[in-house]
N, C-alpha and C positions, 0 to 999 in steps of 0.2 A: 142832897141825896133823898128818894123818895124810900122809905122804908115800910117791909113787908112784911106780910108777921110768916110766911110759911113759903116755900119753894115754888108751892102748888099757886098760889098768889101771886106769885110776880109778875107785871107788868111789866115796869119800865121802870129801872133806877137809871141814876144820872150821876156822873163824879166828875170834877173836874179832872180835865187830863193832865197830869205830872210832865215836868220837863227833863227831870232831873232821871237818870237811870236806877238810884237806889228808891226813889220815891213810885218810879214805873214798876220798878220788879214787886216792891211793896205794896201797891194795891191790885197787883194782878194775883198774888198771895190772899190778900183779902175778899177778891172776889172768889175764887176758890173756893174759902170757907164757908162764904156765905151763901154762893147760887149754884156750886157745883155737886150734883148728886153723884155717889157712885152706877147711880143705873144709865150714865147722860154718855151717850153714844157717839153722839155725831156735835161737833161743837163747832161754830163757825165765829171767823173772827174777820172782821169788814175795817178798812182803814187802807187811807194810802202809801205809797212807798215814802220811809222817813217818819210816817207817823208812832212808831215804838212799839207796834203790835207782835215783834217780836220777843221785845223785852217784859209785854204783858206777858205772851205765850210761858217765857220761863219762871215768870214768877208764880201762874197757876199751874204750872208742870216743872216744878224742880227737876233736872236729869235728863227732862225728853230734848232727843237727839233731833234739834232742827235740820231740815234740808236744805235749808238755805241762806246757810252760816254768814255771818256780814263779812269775816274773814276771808271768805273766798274759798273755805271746803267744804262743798257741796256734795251730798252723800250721792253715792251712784253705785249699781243701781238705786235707782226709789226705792225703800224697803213697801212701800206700800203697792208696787206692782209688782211684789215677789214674796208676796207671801206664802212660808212655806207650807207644802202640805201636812206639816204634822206641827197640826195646831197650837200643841200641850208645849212644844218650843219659842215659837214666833210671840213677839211682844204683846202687849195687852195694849197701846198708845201707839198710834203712828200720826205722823206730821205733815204735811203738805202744803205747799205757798203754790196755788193754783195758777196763779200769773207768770211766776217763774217757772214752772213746768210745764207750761204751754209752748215753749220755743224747743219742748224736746217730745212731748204726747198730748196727740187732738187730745181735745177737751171732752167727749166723748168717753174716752176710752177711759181717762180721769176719774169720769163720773162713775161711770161701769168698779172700777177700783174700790171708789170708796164707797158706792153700795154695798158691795160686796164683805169688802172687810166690816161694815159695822150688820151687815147679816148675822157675820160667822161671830158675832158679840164683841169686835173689837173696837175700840175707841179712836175715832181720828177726826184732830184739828185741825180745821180748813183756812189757810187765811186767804183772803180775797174770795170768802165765802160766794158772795154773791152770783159772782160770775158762772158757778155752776150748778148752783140750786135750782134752776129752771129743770136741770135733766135729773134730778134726783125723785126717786116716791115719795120722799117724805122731808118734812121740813127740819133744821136743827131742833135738838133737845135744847142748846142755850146759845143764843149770838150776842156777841161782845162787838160794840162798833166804840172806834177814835178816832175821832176828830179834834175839836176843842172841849169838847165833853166826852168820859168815855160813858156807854150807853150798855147796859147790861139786860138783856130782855131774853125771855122763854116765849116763845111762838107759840101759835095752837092756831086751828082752824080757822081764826079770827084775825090772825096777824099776829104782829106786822112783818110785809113780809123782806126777807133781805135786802131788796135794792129798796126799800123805806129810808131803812138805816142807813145802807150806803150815798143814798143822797144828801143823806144829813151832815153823815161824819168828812164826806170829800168835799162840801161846801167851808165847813167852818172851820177844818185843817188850815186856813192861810193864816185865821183871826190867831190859833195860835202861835204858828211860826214868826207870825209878826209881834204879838209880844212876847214871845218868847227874846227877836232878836233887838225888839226896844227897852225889855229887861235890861240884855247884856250891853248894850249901849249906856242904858243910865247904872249901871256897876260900872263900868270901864268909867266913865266920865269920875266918878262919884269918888272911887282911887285913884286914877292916876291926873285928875284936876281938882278935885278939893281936897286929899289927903287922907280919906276915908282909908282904912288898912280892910283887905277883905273879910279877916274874922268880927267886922264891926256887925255887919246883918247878922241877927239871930237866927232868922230862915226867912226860907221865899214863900210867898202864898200868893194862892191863884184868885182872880174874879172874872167875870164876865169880859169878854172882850180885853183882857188886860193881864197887869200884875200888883204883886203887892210883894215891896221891900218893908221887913217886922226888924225893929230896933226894940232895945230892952229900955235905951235912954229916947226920949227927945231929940233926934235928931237936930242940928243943927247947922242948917244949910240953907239957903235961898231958892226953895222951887224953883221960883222964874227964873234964873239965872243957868240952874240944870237944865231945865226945859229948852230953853232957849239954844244950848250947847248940844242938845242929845238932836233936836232939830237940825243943825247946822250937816252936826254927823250923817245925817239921813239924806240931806239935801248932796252931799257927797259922790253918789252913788259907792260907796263903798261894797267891793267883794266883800261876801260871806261866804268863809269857805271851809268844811271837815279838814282838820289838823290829824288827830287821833280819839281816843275816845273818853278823853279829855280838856282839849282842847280844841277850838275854831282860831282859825285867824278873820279881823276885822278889818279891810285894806293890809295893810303890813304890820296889823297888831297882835302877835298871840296873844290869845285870853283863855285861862280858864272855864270849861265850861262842860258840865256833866249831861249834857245832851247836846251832842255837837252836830248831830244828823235832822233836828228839828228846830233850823231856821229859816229864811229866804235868802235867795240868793245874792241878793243887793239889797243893800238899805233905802234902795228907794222902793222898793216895793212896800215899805212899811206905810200906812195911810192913818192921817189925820191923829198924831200920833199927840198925847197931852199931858199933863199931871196933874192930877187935884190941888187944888188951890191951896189945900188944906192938910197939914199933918194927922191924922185920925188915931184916936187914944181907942184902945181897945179893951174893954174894962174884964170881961172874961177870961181873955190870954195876960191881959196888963203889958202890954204891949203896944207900940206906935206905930202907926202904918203909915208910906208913903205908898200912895198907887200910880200906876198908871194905866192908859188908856189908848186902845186904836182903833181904829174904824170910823167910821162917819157918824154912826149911832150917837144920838146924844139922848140924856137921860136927864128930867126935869127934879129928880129925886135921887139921893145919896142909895136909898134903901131899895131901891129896884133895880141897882145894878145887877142883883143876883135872884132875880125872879125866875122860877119855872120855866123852860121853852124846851118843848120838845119838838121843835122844827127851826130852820136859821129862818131868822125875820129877811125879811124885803125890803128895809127900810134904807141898808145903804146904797140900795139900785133907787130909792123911791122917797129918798130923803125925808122919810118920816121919821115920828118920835116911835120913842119904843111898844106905845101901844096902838102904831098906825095912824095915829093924828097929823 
C-alpha cells in the first residue's frame, strides 16, 4: 500500500485484492475509513464481472440496497431514475451497475440520471464506472478499480482518467482468478492427498501474481511432489464451476471455497503455474510460508516479487524479466 498523509493527497494506493468474501467486504470497510469523505458525491467503481466489486460496494456502504443483487432480485423500478420530488424523503445513496442497466436504459439517459441526482446533493455509486464517464461534466470524487490489485485513487484535472484504471484492473483480473484457482487446487491436493486437515493453514495471503499458504508450524511436505500433482490437475482441463456461495466444484469435486465467483473456468486456463522451492520463515508474522506462483513472469529476486506497478507489465506477451530485460 502506498500511504497518504491527508485525502487531499491521494494519488494512488494499491491493495492486493482478497479472494475470500469476509476479507473483500473487510477492506472495502477500510477503504471507506480511510479515502471516503462525507462531501464525495459521485463514487465510481471499475472492475469486471466476477471481480467482487460488489462485495467491496457493501463493505464501504453497509445497508446500501444494490441493484443488482447476485441472487437474482433486481430492484425495479431503478430508484435512481425515480427520484422522488420531495427530496427531504428520497435516500441520501443510490446504487447503479451501469452495464446491467444498459439492456433496459440508453446509456445517455443513465448519464442524465446520475448527473442529476448527484446535482440535487445525492450520492451515487457507479460500478462499471467507466463506460459512462465520457457523458458526465465532471469526473468521480473517488474511483476504486479490481483487478488483481485493488487501486483506490481521487482524480482531478490531471488524472487518471477512468478507462486508465479500467485497463489496468480488466488486464490483471485473469492473474488473479488463476491463482486464486491454483490456491484451491494446491488446498484440495494438500487434504485430500497428503492428509493436511483444512484448519491446518493459519490464513491465506496474497503476492504478486500468486498466493501464499501461512502455517504456524513448518510445514512438512515435499513441494515438488505437490507441485508436480497440482500440475497434473491443470493439465486435466478440469471444469471450474460456482456451487453456492461457499462452495465451487473442481471436475466432480466440491471444495470449500469463500470466493466461488473468482476463478477460471478450466484449469487449463491457469498458466505456468509453480511453487517456490523453498518453505519461507516469516520472522514478523513468525510464521511459514508456502507460495505459489502463475504467469510466465519470472523474477531473479525473492524480494521483488511485491515491487510497486502501477500498470500490468508486458513481459508475459514479451517474455521478459520483470524489469524488461
Amino acid at each position: 500500500m502506498i500511504f497518504n498523509l491527508t485525502q487531499d493527497q491521494l494519488r494512488y494506493s494499491v491493495y492486493f485484492a482478497p479472494r475470500g468474501e469476509q476479507r473483500l467486504l473487510n477492506l472495502g470497510y477500510q477503504i471507506s475509513q480511510m479515502y471516503l469523505s462525507a462531501k464525495d458525491l459521485l463514487i465510481g467503481i471499475i472492475g469486471s464481472p466476477g471481480s467482487g466489486k460488489s462485495l467491496l460496494v457493501k463493505g464501504m456502504f453497509p445497508g446500501l440496497e444494490l441493484t443488482n443483487d447476485d441472487n437474482g432480485v433486481n430492484v425495479r423500478p431503478l430508484p435512481l431514475l425515480d427520484i422522488s420530488g420531495n427530496l427531504f424523503f428520497s435516500p441520501h445513496t443510490y446504487h447503479v451497475d451501469v452495464r446491467f442497466e444498459q439492456a433496459f436504459t440508453q446509456l445517455g439517459d443513465l448519464a442524465a440520471a446520475i448527473q442529476r441526482a448527484v446535482d440535487l446533493g445525492k450520492r451515487v455509486v457507479v460500478e462499471h464506472f467507466e463506460l459512462v464517464a465520457p457523458l458526465l461534466k465532471q469526473s468521480a470524487d473517488l474511483i476504486v478499480g479490481i483487478g488483481e490489485e485493488v487501486i483506490v485513487t481521487r482524480p482531478n484535472v490531471f488524472g487518471p482518467l477512468p478507462q486508465d484504471i479500467a485497463d489496468i484492473v480488466h488486464i490483471s483480473i485473469r492473474y488473479r482468478k488463476m491463482a486464486h484457482t491454483a490456491e484451491d487446487l494446491s488446498t484440495m491436493v494438500l487434504i485430500n492427498e497428503f492428509g493436511f486437515e483444512s484448519n491446518t493453514f493459519y490464513k491465506h495471503g496474497d503476492v504478486h501474481h500468486g498466493f501464499v499458504l501461512q502455517f504456524m508450524e513448518p510445514p512438512r511436505f515435499d513441494l515438488e511432489k505437490v507441485e508436480k500433482r497440482v500440475r497434473e490437475l491443470i493439465r486435466q482441463n478440469l471444469e471450474v464451476s460456482f456451487v453456492d456461495d461457499e462452495h465451487i466444484k473442481i471436475g466432480e469435486t466440491l471444495f470449500r471455497c469463500t470466493g466461488p465467483r473468482i476463478h477460471v473456468a478450466n484449469t487449463s486456463e491457469i498458466e505456468g503455474f509453480r511453487l517456490l522451492d523453498e518453505i519461507q520463515y516469516d520472522r514478523q508474522s513468525d510464521l511459514y510460508f508456502v507460495t505459489g506462483l502463475v504467469g510466465k513472469e519470472r523474477f531473479e529476486r525473492l524480494d521483488d516479487l511485491n515491487s510497486i506497478r502501477l500498470a500490468p507489465t508486458d513481459s508475459d506477451n514479451q517474455g521478459q524479466g520483470p524489469n524488461g530485460h
